[in-house]
MARBA-3410 file (N, C-alpha, C, O; in Angstrom, 1 decimal):
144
16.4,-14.7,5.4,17.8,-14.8,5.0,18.7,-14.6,6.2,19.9,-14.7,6.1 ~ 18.1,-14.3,7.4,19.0,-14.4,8.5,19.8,-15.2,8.6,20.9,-14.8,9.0 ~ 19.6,-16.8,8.4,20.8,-17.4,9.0,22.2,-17.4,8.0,23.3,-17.9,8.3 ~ 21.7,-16.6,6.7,22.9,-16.3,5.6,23.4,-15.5,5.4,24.5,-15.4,4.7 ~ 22.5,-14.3,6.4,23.4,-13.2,6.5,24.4,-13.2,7.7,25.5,-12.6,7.9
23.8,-14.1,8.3,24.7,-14.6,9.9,26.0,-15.1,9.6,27.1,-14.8,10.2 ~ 25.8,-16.2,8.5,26.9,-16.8,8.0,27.4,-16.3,7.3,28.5,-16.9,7.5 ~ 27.7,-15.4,6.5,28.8,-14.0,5.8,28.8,-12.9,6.9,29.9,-12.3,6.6 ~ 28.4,-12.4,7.7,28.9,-11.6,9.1,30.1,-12.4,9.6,31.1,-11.8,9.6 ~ 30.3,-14.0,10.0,31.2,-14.5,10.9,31.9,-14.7,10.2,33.0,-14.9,10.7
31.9,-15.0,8.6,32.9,-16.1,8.0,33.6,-15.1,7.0,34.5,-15.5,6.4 ~ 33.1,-13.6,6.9,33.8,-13.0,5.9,33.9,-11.7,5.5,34.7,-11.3,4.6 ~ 32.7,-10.8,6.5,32.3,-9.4,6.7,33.5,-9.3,8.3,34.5,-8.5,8.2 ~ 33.3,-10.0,9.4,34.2,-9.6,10.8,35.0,-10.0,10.1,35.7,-9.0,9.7 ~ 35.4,-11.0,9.8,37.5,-11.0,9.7,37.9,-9.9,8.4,39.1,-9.7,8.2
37.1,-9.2,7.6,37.6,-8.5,6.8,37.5,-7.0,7.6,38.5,-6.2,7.7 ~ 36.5,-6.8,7.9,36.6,-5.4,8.8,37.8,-5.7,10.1,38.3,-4.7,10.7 ~ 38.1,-6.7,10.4,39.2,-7.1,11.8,40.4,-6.9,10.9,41.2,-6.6,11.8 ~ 41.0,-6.9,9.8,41.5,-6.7,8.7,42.6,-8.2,8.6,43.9,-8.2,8.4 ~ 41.6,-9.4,8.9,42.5,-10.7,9.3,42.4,-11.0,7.8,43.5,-11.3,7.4
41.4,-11.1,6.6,41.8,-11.7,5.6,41.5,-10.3,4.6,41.3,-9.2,5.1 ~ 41.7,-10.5,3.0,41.4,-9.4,2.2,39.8,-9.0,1.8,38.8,-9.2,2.5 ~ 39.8,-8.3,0.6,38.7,-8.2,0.2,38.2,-9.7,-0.9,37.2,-10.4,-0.6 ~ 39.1,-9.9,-2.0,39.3,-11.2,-2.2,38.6,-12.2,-1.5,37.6,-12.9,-1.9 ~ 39.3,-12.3,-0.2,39.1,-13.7,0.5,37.6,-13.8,1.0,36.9,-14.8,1.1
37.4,-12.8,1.4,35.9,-11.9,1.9,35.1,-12.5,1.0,34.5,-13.6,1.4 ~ 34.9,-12.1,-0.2,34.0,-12.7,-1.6,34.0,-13.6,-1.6,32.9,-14.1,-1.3 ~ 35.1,-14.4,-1.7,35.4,-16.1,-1.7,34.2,-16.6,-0.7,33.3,-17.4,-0.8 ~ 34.6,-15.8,0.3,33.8,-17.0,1.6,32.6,-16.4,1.8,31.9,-16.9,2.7 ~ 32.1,-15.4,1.3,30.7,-14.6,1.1,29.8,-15.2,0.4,28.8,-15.6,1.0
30.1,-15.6,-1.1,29.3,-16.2,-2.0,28.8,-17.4,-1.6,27.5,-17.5,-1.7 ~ 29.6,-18.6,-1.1,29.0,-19.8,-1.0,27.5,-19.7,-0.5,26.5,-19.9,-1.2 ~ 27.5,-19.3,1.1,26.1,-19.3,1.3,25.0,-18.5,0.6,23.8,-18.8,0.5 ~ 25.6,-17.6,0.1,24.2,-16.7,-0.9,24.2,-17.5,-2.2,23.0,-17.8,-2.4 ~ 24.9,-18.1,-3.1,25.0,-19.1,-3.7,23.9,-20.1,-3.1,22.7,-19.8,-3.5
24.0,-20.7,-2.7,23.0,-21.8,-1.8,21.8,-21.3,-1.7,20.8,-21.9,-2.0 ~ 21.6,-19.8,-1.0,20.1,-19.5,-1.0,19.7,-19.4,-2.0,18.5,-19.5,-2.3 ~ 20.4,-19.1,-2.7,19.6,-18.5,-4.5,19.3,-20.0,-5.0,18.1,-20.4,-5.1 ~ 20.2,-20.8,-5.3,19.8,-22.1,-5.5,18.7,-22.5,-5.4,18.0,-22.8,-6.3 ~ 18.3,-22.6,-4.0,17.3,-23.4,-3.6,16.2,-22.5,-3.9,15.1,-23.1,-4.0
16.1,-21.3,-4.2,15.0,-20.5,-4.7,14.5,-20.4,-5.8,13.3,-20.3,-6.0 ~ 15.5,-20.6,-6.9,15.4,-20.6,-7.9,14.6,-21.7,-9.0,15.1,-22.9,-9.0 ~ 14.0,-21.6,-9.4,13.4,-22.4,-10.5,14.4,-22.7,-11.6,15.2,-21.9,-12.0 ~ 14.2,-24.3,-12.0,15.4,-24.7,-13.0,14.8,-24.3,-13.9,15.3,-25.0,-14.8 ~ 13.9,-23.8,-14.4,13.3,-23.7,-15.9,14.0,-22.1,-15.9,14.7,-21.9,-16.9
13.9,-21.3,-15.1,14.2,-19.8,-15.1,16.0,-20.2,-15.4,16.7,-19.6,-16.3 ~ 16.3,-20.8,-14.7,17.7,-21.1,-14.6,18.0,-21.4,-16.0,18.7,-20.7,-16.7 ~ 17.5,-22.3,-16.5,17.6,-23.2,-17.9,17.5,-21.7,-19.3,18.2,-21.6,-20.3 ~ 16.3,-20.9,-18.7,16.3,-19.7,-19.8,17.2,-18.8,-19.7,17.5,-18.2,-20.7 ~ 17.9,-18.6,-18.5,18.9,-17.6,-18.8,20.4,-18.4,-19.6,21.1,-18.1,-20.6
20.5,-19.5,-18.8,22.0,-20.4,-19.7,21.8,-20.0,-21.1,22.5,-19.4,-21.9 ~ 20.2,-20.5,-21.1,20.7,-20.2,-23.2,20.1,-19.1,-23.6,19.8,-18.9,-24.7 ~ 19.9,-18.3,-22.5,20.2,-16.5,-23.7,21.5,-16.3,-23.3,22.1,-15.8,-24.2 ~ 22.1,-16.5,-22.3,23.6,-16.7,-22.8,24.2,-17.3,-23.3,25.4,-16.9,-23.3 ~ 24.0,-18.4,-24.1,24.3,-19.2,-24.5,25.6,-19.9,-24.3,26.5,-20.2,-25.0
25.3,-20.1,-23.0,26.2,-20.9,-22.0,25.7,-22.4,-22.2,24.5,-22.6,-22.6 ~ 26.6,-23.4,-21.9,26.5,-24.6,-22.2,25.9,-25.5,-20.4,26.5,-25.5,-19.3 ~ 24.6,-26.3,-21.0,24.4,-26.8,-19.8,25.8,-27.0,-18.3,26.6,-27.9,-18.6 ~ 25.9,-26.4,-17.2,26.4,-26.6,-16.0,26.8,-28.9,-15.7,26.1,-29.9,-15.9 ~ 28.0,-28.7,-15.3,27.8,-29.8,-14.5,27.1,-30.1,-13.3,26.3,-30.9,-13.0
27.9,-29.0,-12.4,27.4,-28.8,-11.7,26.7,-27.4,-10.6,25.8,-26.8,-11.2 ~ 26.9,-27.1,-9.6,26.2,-25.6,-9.3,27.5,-24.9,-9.1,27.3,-23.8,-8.6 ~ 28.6,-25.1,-9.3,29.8,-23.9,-9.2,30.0,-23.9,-10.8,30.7,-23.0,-11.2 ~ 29.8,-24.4,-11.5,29.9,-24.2,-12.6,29.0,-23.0,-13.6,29.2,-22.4,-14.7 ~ 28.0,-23.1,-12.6,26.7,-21.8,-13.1,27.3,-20.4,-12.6,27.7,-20.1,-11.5
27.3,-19.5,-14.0,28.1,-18.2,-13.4,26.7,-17.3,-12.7,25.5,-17.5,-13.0 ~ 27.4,-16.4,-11.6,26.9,-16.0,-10.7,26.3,-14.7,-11.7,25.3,-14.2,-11.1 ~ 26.7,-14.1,-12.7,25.5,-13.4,-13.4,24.6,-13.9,-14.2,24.0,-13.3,-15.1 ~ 24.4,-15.3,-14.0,23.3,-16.1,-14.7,22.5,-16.3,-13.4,21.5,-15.6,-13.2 ~ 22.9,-17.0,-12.5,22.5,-17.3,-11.2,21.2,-16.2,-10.4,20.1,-16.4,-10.2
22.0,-14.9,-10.2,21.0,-13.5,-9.7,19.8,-13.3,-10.8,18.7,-13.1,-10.4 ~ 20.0,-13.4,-11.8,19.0,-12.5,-12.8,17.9,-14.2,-12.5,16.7,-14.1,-12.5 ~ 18.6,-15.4,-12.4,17.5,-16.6,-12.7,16.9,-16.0,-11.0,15.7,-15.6,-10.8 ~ 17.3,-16.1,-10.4,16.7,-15.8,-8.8,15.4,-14.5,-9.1,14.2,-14.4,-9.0 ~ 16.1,-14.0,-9.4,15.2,-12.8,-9.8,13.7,-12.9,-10.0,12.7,-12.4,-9.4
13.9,-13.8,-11.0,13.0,-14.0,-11.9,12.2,-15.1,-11.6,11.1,-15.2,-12.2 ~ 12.5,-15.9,-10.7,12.1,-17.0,-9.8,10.7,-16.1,-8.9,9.5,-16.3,-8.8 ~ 11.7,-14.9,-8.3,11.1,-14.4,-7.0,9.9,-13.5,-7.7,9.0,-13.1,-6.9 ~ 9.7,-13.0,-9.2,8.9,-12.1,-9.2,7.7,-13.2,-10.1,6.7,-12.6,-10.6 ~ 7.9,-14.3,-10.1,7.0,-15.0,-10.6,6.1,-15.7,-9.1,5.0,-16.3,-9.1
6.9,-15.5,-8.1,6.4,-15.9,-6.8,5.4,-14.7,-6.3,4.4,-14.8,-5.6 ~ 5.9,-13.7,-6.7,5.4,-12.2,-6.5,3.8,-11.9,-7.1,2.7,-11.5,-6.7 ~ 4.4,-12.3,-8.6,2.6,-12.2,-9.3,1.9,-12.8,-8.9,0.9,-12.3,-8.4 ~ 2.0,-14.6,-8.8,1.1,-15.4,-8.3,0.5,-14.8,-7.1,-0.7,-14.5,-7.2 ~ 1.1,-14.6,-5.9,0.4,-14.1,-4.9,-0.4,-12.8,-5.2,-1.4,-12.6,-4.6
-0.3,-12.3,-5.6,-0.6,-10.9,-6.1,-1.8,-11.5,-7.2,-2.8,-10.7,-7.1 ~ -1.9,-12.1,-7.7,-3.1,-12.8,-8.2,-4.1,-13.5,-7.8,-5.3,-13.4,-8.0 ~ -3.4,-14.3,-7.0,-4.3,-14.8,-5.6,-5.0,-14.1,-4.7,-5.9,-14.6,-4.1 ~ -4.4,-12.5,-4.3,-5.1,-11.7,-3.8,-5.9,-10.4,-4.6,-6.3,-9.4,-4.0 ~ -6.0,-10.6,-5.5,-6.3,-9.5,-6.3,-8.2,-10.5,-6.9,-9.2,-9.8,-7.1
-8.0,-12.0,-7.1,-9.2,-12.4,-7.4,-10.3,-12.0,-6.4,-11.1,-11.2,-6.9 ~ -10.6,-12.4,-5.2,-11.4,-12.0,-4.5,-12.0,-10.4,-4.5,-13.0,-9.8,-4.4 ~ -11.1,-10.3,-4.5,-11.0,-8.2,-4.5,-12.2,-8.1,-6.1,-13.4,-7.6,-6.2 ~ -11.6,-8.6,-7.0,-12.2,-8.6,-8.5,-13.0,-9.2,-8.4,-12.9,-9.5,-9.6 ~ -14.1,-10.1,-7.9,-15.4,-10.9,-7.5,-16.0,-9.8,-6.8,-17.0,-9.3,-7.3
-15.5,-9.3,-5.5,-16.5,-8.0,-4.9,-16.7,-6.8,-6.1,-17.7,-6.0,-6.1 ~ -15.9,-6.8,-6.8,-16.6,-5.6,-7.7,-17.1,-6.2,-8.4,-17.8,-5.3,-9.1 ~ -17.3,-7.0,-8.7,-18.1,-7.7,-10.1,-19.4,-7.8,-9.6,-20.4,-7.7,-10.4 ~ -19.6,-8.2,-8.1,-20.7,-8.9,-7.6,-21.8,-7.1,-6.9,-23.0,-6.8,-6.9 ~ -20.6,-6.4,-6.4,-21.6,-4.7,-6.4,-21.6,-4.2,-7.3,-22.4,-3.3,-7.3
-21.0,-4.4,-8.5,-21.5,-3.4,-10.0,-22.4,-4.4,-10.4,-23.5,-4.0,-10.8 ~ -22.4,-5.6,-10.4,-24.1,-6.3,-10.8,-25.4,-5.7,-10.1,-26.4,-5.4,-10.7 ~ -25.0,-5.5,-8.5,-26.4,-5.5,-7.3,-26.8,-4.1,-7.7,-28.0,-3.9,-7.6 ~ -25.8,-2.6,-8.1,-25.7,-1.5,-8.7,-26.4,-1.2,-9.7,-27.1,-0.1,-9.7 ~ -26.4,-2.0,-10.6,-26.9,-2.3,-11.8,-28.1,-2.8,-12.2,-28.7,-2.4,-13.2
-28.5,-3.8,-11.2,-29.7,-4.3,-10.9,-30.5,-3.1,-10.4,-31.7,-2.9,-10.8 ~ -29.9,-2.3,-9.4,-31.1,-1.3,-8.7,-31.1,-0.3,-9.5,-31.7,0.7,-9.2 ~ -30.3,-0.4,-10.5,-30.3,1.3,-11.3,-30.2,2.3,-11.1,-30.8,3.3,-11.6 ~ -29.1,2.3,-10.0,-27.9,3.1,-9.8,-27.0,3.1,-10.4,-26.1,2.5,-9.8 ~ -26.5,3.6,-11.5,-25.5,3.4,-12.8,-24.7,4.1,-12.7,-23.5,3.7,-12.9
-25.1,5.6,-12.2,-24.4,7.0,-11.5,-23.5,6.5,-10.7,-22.4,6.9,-10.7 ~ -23.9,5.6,-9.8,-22.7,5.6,-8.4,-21.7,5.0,-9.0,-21.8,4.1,-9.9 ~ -20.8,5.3,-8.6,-19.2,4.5,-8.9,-19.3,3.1,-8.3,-19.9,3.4,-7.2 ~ -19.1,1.5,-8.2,-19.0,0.3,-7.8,-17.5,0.9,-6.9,-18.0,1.2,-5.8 ~ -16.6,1.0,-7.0,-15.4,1.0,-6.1,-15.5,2.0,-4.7,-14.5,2.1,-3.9
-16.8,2.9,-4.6,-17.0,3.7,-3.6,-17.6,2.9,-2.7,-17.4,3.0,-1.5 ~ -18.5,1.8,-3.4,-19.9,0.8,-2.2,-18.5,-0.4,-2.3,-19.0,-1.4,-1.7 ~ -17.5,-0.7,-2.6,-16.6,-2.2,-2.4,-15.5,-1.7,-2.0,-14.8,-2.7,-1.8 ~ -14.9,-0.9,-1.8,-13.9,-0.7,-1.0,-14.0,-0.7,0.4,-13.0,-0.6,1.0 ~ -15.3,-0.9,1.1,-15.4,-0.8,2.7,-15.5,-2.4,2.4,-15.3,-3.2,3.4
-15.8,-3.1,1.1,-16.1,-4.8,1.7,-14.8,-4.9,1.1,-14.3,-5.9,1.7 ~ -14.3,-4.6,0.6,-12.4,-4.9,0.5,-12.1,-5.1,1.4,-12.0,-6.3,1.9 ~ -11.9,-4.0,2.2,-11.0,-4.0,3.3,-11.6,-5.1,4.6,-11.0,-5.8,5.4 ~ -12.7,-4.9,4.4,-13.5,-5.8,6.0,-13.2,-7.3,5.3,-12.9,-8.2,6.1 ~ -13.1,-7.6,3.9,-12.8,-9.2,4.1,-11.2,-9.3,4.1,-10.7,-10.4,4.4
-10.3,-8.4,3.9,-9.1,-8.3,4.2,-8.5,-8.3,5.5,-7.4,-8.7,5.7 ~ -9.7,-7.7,6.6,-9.3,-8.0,8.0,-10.1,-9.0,8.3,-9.5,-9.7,9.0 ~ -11.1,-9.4,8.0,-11.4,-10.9,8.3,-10.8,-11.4,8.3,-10.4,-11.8,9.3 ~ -10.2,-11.9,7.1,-9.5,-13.0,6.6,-7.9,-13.0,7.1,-7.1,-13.9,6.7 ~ -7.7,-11.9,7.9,-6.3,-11.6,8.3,-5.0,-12.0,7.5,-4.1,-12.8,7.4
-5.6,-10.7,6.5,-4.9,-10.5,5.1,-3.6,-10.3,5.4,-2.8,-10.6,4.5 ~ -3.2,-9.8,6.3,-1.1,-9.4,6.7,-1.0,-10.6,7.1,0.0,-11.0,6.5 ~ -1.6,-11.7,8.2,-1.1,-12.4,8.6,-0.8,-13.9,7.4,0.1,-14.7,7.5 ~ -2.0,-13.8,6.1,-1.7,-14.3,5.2,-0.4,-14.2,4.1,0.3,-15.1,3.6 ~ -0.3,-12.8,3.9,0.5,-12.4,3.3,2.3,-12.8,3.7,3.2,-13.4,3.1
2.0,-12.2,4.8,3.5,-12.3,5.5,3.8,-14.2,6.0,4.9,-14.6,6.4 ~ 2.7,-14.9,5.9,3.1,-16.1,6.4,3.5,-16.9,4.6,4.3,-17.8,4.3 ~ 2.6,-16.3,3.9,2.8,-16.8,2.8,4.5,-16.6,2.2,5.0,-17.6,1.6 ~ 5.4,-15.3,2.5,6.5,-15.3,2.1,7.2,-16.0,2.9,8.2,-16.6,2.4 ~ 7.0,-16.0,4.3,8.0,-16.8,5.2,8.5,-17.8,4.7,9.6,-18.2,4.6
6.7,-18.6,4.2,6.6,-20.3,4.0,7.6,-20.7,2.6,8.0,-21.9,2.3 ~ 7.9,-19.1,1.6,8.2,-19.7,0.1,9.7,-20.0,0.5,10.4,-20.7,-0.3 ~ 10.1,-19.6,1.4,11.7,-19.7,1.4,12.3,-21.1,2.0,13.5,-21.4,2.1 ~ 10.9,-21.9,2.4,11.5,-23.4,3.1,10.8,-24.3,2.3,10.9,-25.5,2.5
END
């Protein structure tokens, strides 16, 4: 979000602390670009479910979508981006325990806990697989 935070710093945060326009005009020229990022984030189906629990009438266009429909549909866009990855990382993880409480099981060691013998192969396929650099590239990429 840097280049939107950049763009409300020059266009509407400095001239309102410089005390060149109001608070007013500030908002005015603040929203547009956060407006725009949420847009492009947002899913029209999420967008589509909040209009009609408000029972707001389809938009013409994107100034016509009120801005407390708009945040909550973003929202909801981002935490559905949120599970998925969090799903995607949680299967593998759930295959290693499945695959040492079987080999556990097989040797009849029933006593031992499975998450004491798979937590060292958690983490070692987590740095193999250069799990932060996945993670953190994975969010960069959802925003373009």
């Amino acid at each position: 979000m840097a280049p939107v935070y950049t763009q409300v710093n020059e266009q509407a945060l400095q001239p309102y602390l410089q005390k060149q326009i109001n608070q007013e005009q500030a908002l005015e020229k603040a929203l547009p670009p956060i407006r725009d990022f949420m847009f492009a984030q947002t899913r029209e189906k999420d967008l589509e479910l909040l209009m009609n629990v408000a029972r707001l009438e389809a938009p013409e266009n994107r100034d016509d979508v009120p801005l407390l429909t708009l945040i909550p549909s973003f929202m909801l866009s981002e935490l559905k981006r949120a599970f998925q990855m969090g799903f995607l990382i949680y299967i593998p993880f759930l295959v290693i325990d499945m695959v040492v409480a079987s080999v556990l099981m097989a040797m009849g060691m029933m006593m031992l806990p499975p998450p004491i013998i798979s937590l060292p192969f958690k983490l070692l396929l987590f740095v193999l697989v250069d799990g932060w650099d996945l993670v953190v590239g994975s969010l960069v990429q959802s925003f373009y």
